[in-house]
LODRENLO-342446 format. One record per residue: x, y, z of N, C-alpha, C, O in turn; residue number from 1; chain. Coordinates in steps of 0.1 Angstrom, whole numbers, plus 5000, padded with zeros to 4 digits. Layout:
<node n_X="X" n_Y="Y" n_Z="Z" ca_X="X" ca_Y="Y" ca_Z="Z" c_X="X" c_Y="Y" c_Z="Z" o_X="X" o_Y="Y" o_Z="Z" pos="NUM" unit="A"/>
...
This chain:
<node n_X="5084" n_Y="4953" n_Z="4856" ca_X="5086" ca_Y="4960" ca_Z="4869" c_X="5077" c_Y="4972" c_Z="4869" o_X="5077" o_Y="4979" o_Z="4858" pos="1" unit="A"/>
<node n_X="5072" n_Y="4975" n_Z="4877" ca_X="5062" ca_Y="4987" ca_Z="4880" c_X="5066" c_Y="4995" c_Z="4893" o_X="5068" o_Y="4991" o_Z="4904" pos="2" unit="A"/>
<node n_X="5067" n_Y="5007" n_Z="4887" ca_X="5076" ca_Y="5018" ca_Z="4899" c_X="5062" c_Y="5026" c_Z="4898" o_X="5054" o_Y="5028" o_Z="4889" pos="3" unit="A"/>
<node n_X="5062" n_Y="5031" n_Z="4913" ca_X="5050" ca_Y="5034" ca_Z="4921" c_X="5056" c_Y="5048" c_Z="4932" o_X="5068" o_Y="5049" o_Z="4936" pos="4" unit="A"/>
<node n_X="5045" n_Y="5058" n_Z="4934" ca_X="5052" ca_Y="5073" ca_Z="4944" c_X="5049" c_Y="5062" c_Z="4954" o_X="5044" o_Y="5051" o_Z="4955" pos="5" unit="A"/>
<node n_X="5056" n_Y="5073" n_Z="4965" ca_X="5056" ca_Y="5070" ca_Z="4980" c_X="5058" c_Y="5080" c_Z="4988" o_X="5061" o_Y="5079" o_Z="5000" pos="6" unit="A"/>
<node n_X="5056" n_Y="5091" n_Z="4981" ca_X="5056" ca_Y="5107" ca_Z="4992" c_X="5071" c_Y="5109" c_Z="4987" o_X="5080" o_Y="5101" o_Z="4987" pos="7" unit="A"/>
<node n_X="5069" n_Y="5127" n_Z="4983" ca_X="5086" ca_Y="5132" ca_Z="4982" c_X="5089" c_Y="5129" c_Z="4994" o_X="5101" o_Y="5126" o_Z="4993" pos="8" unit="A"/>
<node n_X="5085" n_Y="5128" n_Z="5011" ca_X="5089" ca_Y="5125" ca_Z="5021" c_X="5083" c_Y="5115" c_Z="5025" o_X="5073" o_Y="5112" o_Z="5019" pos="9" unit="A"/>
<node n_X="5087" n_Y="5106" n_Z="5035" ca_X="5078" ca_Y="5093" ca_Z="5043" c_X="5073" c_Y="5103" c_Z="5051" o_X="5081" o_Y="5110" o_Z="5058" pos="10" unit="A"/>
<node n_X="5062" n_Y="5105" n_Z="5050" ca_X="5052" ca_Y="5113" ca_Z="5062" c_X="5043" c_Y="5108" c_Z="5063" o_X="5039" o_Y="5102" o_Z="5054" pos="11" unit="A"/>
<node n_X="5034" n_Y="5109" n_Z="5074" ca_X="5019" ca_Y="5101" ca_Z="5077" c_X="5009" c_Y="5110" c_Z="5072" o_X="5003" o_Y="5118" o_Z="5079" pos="12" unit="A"/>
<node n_X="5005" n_Y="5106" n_Z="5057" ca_X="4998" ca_Y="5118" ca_Z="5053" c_X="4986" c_Y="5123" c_Z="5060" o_X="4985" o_Y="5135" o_Z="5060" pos="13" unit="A"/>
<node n_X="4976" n_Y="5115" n_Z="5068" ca_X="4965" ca_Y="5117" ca_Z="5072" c_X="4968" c_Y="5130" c_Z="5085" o_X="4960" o_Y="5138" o_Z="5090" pos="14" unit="A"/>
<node n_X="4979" n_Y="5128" n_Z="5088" ca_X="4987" ca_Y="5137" ca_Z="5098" c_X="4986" c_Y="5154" c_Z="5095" o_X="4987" o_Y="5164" o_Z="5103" pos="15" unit="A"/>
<node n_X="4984" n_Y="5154" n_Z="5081" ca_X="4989" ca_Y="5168" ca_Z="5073" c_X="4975" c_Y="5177" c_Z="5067" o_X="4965" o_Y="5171" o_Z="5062" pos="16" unit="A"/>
<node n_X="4976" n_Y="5186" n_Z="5067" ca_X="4963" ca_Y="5195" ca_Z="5062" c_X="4962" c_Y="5189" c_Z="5047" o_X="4972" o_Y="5185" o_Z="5042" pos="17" unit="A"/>
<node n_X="4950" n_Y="5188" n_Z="5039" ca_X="4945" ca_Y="5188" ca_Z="5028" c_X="4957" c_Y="5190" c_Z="5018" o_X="4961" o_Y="5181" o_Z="5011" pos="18" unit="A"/>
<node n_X="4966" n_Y="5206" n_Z="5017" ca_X="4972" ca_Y="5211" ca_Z="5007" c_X="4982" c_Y="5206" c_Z="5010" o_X="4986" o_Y="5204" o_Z="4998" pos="19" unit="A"/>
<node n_X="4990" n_Y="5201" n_Z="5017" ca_X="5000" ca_Y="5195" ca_Z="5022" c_X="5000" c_Y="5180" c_Z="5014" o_X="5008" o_Y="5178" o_Z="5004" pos="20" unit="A"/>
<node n_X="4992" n_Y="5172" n_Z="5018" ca_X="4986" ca_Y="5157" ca_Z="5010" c_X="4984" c_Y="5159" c_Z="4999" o_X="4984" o_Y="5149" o_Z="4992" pos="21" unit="A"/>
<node n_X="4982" n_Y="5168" n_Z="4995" ca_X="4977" ca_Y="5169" ca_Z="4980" c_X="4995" c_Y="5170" c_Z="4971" o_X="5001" o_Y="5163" o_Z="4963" pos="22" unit="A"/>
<node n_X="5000" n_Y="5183" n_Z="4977" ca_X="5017" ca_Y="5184" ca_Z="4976" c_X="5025" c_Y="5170" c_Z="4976" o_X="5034" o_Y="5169" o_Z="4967" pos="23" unit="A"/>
<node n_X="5023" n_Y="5162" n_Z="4984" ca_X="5029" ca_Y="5154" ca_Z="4990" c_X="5024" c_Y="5138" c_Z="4973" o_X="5033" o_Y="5132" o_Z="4967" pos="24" unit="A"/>
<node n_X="5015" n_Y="5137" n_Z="4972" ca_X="5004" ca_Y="5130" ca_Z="4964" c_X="5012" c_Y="5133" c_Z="4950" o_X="5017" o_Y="5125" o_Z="4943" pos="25" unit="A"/>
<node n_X="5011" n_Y="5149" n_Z="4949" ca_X="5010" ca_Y="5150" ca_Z="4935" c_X="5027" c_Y="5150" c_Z="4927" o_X="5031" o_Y="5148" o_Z="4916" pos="26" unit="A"/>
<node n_X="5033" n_Y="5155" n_Z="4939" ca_X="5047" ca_Y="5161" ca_Z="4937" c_X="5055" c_Y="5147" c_Z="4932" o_X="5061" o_Y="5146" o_Z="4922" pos="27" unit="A"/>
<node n_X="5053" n_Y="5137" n_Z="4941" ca_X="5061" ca_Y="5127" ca_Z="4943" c_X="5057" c_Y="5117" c_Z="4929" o_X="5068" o_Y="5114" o_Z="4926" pos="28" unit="A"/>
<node n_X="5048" n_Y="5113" n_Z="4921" ca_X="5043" ca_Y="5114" ca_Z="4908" c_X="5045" c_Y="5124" c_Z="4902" o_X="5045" o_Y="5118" o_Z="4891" pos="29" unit="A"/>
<node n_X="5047" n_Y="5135" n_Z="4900" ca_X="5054" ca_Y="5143" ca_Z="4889" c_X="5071" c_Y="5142" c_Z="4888" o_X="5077" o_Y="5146" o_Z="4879" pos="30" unit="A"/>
<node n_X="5077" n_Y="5136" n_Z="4898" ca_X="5090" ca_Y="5138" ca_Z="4900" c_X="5094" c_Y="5124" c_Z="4894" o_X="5102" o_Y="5124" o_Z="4885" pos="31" unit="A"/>
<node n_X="5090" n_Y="5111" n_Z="4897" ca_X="5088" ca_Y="5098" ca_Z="4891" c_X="5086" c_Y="5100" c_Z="4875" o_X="5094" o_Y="5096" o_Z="4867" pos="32" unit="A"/>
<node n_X="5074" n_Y="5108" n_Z="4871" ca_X="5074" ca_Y="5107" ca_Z="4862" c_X="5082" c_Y="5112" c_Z="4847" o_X="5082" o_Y="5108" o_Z="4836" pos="33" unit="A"/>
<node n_X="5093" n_Y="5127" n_Z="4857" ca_X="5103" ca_Y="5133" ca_Z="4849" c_X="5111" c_Y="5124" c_Z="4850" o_X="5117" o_Y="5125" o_Z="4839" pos="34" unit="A"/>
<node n_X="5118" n_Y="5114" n_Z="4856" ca_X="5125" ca_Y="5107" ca_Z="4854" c_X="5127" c_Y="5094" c_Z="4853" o_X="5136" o_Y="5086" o_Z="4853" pos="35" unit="A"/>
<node n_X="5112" n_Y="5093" n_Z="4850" ca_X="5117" ca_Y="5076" ca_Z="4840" c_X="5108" c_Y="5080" c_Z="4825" o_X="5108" o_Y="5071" o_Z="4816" pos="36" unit="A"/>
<node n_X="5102" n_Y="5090" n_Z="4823" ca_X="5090" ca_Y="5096" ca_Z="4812" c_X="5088" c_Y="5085" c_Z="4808" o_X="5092" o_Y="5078" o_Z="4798" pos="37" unit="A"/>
<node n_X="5075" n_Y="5082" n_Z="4820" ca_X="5068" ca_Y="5070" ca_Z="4817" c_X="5049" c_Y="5077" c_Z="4833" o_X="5049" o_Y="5083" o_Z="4844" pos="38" unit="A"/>
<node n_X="5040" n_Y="5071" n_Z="4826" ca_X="5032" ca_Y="5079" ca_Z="4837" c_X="5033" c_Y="5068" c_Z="4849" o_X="5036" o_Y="5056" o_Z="4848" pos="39" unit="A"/>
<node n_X="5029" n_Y="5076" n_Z="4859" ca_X="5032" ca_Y="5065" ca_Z="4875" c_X="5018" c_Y="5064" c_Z="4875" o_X="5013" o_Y="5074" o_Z="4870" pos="40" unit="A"/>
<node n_X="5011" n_Y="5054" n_Z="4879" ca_X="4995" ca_Y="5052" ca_Z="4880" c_X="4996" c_Y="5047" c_Z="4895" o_X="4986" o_Y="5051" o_Z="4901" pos="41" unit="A"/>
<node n_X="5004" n_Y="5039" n_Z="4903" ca_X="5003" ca_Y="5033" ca_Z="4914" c_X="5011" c_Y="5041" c_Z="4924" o_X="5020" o_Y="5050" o_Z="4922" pos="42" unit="A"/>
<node n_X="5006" n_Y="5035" n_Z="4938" ca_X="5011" ca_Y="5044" ca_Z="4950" c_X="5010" c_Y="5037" c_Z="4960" o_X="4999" o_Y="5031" o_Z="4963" pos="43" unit="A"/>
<node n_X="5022" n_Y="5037" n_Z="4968" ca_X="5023" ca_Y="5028" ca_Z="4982" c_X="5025" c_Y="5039" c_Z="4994" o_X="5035" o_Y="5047" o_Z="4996" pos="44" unit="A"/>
<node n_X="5009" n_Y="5037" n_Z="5002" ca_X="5014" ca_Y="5051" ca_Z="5013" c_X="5024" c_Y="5044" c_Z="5024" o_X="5024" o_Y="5033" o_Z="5027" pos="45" unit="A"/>
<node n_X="5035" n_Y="5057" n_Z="5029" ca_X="5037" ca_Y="5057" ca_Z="5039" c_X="5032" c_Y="5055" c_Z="5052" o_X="5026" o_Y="5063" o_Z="5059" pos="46" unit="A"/>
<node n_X="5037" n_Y="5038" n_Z="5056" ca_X="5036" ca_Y="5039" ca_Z="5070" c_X="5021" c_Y="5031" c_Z="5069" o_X="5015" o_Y="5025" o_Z="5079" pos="47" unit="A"/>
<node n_X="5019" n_Y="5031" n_Z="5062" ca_X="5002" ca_Y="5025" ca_Z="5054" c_X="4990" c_Y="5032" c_Z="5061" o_X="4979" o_Y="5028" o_Z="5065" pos="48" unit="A"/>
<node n_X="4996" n_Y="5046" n_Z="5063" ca_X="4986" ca_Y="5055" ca_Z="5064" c_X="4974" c_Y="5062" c_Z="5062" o_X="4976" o_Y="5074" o_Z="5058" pos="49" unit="A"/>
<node n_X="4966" n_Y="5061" n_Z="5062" ca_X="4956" ca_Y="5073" ca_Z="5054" c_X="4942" c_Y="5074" c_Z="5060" o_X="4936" o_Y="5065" o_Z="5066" pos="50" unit="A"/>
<node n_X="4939" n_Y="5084" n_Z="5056" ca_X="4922" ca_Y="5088" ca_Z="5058" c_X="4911" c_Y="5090" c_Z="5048" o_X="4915" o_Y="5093" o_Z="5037" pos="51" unit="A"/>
<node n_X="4900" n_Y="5089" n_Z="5050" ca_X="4890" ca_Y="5088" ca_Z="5033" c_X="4894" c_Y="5101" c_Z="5026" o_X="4889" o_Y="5100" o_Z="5015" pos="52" unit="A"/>
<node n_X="4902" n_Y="5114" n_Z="5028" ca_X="4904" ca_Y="5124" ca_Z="5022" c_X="4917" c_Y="5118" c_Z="5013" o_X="4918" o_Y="5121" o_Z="5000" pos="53" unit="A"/>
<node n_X="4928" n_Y="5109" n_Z="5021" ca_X="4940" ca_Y="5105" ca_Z="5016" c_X="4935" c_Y="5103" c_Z="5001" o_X="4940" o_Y="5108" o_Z="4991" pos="54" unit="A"/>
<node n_X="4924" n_Y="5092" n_Z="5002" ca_X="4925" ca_Y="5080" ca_Z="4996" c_X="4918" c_Y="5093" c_Z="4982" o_X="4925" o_Y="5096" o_Z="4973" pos="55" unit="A"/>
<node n_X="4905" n_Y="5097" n_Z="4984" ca_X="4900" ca_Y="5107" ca_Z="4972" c_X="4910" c_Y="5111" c_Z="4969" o_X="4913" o_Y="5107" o_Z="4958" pos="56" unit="A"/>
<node n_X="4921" n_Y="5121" n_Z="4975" ca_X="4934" ca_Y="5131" ca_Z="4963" c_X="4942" c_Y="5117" c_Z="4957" o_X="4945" o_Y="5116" o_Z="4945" pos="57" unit="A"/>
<node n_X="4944" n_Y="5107" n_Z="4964" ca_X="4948" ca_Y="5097" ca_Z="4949" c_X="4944" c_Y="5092" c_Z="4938" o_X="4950" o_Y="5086" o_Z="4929" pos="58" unit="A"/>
<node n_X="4930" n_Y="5097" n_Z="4941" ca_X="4922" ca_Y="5092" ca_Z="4931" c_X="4917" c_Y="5102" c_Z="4921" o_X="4912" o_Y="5099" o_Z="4911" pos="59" unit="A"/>
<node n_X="4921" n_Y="5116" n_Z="4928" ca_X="4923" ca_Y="5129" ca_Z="4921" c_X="4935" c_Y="5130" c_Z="4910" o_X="4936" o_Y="5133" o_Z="4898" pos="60" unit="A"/>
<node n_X="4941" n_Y="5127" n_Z="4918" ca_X="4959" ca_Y="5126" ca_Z="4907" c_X="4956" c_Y="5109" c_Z="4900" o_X="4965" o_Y="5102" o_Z="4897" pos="61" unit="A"/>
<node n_X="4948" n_Y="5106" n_Z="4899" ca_X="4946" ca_Y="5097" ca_Z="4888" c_X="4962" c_Y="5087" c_Z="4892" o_X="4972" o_Y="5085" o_Z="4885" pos="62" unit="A"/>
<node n_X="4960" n_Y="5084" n_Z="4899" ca_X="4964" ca_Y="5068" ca_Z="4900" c_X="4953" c_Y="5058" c_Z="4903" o_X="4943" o_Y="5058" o_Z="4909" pos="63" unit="A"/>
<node n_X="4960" n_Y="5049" n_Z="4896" ca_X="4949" ca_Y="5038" ca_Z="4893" c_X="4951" c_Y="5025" c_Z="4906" o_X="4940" o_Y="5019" o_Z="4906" pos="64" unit="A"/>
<node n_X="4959" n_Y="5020" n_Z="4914" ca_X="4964" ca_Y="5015" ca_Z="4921" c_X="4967" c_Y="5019" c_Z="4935" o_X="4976" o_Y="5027" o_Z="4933" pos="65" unit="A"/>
<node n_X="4965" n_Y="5018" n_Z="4947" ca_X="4972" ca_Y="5020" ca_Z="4958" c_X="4975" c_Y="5013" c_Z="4970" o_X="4965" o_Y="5011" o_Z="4977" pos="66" unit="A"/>
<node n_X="4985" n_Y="5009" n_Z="4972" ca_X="4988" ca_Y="4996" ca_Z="4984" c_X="4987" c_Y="5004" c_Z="4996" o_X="4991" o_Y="5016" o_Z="4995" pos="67" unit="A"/>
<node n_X="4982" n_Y="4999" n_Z="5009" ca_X="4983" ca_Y="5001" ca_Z="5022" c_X="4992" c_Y="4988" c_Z="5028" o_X="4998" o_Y="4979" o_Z="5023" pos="68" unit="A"/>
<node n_X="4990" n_Y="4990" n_Z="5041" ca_X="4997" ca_Y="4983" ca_Z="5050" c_X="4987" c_Y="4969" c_Z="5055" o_X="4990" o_Y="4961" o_Z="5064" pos="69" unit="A"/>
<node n_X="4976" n_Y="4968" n_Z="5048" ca_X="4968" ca_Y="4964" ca_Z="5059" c_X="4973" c_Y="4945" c_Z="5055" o_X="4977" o_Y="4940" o_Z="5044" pos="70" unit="A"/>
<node n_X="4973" n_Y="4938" n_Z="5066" ca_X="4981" ca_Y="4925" ca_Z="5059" c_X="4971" c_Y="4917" c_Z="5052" o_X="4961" o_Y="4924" o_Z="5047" pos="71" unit="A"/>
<node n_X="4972" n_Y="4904" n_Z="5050" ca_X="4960" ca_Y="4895" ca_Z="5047" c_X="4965" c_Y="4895" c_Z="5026" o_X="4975" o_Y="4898" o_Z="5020" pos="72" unit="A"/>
<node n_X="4953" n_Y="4889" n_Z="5023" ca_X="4953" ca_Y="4884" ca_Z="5010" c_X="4938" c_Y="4894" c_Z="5003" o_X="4928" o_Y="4898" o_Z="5008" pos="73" unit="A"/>
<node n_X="4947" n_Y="4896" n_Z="4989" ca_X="4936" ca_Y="4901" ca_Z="4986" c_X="4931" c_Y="4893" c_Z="4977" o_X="4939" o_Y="4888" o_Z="4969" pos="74" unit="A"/>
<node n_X="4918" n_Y="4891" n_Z="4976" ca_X="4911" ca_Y="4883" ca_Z="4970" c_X="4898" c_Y="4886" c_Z="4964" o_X="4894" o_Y="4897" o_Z="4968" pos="75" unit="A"/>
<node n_X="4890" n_Y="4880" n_Z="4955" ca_X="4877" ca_Y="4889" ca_Z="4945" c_X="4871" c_Y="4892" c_Z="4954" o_X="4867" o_Y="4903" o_Z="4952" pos="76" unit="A"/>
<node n_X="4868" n_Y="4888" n_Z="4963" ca_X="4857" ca_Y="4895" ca_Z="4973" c_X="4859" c_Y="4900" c_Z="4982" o_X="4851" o_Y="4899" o_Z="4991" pos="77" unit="A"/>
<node n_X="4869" n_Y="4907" n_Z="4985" ca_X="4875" ca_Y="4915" ca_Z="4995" c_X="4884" c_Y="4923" c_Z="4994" o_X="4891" o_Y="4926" o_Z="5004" pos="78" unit="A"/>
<node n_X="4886" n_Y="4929" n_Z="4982" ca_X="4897" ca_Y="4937" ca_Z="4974" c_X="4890" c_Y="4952" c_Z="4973" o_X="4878" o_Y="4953" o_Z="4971" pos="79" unit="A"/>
<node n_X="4900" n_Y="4963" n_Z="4974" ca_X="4891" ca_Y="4977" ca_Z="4967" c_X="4910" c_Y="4983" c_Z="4961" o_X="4920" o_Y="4983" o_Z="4968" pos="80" unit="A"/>
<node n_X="4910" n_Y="4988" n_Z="4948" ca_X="4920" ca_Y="4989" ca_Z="4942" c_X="4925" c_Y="4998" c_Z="4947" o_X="4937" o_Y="5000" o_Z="4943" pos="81" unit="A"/>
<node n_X="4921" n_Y="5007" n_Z="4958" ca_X="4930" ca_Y="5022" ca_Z="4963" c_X="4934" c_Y="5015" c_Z="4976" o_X="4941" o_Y="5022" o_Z="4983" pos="82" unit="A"/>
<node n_X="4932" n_Y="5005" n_Z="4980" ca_X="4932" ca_Y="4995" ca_Z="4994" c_X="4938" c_Y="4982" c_Z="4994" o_X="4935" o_Y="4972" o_Z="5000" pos="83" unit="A"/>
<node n_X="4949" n_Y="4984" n_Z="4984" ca_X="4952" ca_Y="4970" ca_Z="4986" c_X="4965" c_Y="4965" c_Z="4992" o_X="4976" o_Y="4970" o_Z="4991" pos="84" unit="A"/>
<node n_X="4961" n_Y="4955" n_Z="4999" ca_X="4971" ca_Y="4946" ca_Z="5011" c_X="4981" c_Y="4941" c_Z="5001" o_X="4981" o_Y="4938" o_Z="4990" pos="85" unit="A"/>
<node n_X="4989" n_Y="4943" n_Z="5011" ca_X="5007" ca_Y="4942" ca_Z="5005" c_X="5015" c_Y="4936" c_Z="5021" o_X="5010" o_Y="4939" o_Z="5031" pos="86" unit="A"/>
<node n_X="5026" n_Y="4927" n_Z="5021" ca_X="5034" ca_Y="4926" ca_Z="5031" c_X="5042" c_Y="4939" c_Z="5030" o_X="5049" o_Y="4945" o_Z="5022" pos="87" unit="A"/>
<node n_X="5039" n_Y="4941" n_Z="5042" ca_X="5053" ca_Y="4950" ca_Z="5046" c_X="5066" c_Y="4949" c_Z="5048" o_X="5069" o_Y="4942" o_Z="5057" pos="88" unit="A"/>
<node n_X="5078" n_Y="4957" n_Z="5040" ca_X="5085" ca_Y="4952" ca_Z="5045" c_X="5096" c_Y="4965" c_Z="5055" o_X="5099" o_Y="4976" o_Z="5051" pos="89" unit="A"/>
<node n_X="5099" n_Y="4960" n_Z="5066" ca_X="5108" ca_Y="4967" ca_Z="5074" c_X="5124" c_Y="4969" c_Z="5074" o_X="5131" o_Y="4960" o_Z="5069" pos="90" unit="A"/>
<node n_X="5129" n_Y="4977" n_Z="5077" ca_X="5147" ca_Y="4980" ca_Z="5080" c_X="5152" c_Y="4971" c_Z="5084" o_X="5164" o_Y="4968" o_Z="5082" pos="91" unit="A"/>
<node n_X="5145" n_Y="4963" n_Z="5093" ca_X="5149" ca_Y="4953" ca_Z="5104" c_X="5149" c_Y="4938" c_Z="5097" o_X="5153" o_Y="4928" o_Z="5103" pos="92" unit="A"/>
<node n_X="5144" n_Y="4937" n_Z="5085" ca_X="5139" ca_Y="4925" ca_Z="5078" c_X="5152" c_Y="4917" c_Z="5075" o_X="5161" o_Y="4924" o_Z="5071" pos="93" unit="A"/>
<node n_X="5154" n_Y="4906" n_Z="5076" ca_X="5163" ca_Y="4902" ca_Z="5073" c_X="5167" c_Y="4896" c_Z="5058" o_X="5158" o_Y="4897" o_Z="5050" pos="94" unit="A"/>
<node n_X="5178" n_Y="4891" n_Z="5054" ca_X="5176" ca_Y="4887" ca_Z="5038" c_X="5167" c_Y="4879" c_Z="5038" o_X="5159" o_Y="4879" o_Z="5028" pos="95" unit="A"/>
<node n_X="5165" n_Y="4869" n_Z="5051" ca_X="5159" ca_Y="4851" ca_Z="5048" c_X="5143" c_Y="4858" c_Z="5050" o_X="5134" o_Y="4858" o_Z="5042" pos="96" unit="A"/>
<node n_X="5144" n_Y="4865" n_Z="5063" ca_X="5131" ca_Y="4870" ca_Z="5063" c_X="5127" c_Y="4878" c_Z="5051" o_X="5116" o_Y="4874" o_Z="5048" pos="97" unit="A"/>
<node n_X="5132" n_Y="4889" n_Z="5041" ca_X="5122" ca_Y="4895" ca_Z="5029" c_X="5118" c_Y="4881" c_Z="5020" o_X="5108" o_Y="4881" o_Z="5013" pos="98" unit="A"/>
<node n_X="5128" n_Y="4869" n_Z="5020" ca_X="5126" ca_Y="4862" ca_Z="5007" c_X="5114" c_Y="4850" c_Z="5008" o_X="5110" o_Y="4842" o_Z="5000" pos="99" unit="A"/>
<node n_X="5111" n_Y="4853" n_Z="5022" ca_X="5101" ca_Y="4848" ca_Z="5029" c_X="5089" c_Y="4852" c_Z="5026" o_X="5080" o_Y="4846" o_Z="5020" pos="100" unit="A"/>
<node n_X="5089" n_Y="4868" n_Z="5031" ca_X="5078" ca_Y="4878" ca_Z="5021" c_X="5071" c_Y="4875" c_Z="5011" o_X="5059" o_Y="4874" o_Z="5008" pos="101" unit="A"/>
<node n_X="5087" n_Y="4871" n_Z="5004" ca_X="5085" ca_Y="4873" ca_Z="4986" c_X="5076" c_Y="4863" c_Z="4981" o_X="5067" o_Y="4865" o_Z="4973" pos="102" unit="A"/>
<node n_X="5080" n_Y="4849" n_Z="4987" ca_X="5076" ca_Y="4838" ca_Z="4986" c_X="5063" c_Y="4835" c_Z="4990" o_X="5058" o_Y="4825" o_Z="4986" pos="103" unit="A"/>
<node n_X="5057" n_Y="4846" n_Z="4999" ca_X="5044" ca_Y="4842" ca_Z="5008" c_X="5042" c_Y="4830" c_Z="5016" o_X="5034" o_Y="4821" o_Z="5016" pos="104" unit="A"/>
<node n_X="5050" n_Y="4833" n_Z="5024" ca_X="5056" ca_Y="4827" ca_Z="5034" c_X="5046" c_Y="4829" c_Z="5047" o_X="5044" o_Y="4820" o_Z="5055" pos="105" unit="A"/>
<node n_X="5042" n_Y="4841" n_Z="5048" ca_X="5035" ca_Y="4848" ca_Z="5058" c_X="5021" c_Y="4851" c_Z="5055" o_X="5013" o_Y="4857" o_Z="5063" pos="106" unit="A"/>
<node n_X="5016" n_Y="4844" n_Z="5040" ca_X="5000" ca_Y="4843" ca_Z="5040" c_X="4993" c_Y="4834" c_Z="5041" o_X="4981" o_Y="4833" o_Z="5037" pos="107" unit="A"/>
<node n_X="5002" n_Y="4825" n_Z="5049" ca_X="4992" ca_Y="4815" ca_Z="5059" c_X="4982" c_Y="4824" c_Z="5066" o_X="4970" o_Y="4822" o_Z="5066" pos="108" unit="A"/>
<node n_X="4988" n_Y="4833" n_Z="5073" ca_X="4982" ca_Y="4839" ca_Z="5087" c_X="4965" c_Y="4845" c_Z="5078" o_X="4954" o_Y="4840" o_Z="5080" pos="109" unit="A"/>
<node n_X="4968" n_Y="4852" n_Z="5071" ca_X="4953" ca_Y="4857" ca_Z="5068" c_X="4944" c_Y="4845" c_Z="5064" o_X="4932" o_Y="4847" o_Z="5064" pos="110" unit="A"/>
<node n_X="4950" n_Y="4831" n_Z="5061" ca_X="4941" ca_Y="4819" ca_Z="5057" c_X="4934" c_Y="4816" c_Z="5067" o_X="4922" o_Y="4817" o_Z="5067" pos="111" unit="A"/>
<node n_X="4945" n_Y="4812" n_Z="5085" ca_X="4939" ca_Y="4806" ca_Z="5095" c_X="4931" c_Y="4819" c_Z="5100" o_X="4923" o_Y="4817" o_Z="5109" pos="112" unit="A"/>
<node n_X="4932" n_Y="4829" n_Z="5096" ca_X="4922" ca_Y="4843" ca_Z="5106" c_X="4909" c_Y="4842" c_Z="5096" o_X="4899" o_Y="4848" o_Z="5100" pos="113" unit="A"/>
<node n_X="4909" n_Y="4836" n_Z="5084" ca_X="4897" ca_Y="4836" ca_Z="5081" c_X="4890" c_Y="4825" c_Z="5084" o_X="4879" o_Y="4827" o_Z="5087" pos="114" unit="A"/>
<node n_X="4896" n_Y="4811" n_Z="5082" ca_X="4890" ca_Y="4798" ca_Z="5090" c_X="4887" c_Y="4801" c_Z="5106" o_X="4880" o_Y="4792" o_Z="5110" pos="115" unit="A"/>
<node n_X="4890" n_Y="4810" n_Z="5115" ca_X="4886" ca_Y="4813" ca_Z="5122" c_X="4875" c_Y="4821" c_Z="5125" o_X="4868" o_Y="4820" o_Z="5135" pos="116" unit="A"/>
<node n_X="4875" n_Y="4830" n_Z="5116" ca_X="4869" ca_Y="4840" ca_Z="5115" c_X="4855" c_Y="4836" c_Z="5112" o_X="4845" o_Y="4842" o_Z="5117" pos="117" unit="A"/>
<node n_X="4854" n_Y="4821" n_Z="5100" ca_X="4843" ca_Y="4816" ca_Z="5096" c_X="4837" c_Y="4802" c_Z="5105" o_X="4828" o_Y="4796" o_Z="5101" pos="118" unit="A"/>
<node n_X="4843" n_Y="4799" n_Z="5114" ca_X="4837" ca_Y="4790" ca_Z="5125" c_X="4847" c_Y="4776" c_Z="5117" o_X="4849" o_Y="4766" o_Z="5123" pos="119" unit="A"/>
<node n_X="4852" n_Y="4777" n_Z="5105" ca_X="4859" ca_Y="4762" ca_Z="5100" c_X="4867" c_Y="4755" c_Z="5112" o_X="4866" o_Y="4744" o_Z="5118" pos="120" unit="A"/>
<node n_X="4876" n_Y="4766" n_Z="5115" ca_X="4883" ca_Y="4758" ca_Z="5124" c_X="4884" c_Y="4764" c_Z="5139" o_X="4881" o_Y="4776" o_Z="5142" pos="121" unit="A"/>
<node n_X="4889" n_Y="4757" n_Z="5146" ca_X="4888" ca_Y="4759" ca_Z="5163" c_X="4901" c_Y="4757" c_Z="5168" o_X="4909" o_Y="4749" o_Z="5163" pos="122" unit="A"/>
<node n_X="4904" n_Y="4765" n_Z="5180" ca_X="4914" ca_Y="4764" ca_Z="5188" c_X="4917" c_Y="4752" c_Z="5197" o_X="4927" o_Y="4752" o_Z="5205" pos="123" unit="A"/>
């Protein structure tokens, strides 16, 4: 199991001044880390927010991993480790729907947007 920050608050970091993001980055990893005394290297932003400043202060505080929102599969040729696609999951999700998630259930969709995307297949 790998435990990861996520902001002392859910805030939209790109929303917040520089010192703020950086607070928000660093705090939430030092607080993880007094309480399991183990180092946190990974980070799932809120809301799957961010901007090219976000993404440098995570890479400032030395995490090695970061999930966004963006959907799809990540795969060798389209992967960047501070950028990586994750299902999201919502409040609203149901049990059948997360186990759905879990199962990849829902990464058909990035297969057919890429067969489409590459002329394979047609509507």
């Amino acid at each position: 199991c790998r435990i990861g920050a996520h902001c002392v608050e859910h805030v939209r970091l790109p929303l917040l001044q520089e010192k703020k993001q950086k607070e928000q980055i660093s705090r939430s990893k030092k607080v993880l880390e007094d309480i399991i005394q183990q180092a946190v290297d990974c980070m799932s932003l809120p809301h799957g927010a961010y901007s090219d400043k976000t993404i440098e202060l995570i890479r400032q505080n030395h995490y090695k991993v970061n999930y966004c929102s963006h959907d799809g599969l990540n795969r060798k040729n389209n992967y960047d480790m501070f950028l990586l696609r994750r299902s999201e999951i919502i409040a609203s999700d149901t049990l059948s729907i997360l186990k759905r998630k879990i199962r990849g259930d829902y990464d058909y969709l990035e297969y057919w947007r890429e067969q489409f995307d590459n002329g394979v297949a047609r509507v």
